[in-house]
C-alpha positions in Angstrom: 88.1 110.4 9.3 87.9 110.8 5.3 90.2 110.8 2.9 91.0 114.3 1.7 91.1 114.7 -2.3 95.0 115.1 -3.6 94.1 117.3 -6.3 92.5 120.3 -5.6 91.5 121.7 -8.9 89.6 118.1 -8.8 88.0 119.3 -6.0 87.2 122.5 -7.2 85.8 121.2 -10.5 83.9 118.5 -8.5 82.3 121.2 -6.3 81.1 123.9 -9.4 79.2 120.7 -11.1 77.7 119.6 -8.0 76.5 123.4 -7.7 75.3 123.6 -11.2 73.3 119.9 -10.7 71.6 121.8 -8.1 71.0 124.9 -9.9 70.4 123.8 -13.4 70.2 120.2 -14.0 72.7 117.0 -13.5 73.5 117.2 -17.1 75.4 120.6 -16.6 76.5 119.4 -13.8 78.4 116.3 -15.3 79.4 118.6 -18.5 81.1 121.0 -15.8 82.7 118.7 -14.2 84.1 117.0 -17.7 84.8 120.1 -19.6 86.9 120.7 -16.3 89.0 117.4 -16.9 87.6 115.5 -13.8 87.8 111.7 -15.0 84.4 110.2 -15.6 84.8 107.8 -13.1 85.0 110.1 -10.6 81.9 111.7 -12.0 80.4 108.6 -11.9 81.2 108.2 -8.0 79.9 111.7 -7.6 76.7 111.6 -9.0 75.8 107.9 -7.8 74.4 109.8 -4.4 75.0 111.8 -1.5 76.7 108.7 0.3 78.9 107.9 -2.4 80.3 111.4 -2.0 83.6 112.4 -0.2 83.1 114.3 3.1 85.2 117.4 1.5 82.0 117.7 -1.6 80.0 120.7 -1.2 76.5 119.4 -0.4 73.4 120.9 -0.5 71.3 120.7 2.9 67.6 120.8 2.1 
């Protein structure tokens, strides 16, 4: 089971910079994601890999 996040504009946020890592580059992805007010540390957790995500991230399946 995984822990669902409390805050879902955190989630939201969280989900459009993973989208534009994948679309543009990691660096929009992180500014998204901090111009959207999700804590760096959080961002940090994100971007440190796909296993270090939460089950509730939008992923991209190759």
């Amino acid at each position: 089971m995984f822990k669902m996040r409390r805050d879902a504009k955190t989630a939201a946020a969280v989900n459009k910079g993973l989208a534009a890592a994948l679309l543009v580059n990691v660096p929009s992805g992180v500014k998204v994601m901090s111009d959207e007010g999700v804590p760096s540390s959080v961002i940090g957790r994100v971007f440190l890999g796909e296993p270090a995500r939460r089950a509730s991230d939008w992923k991209h399946h190759r």
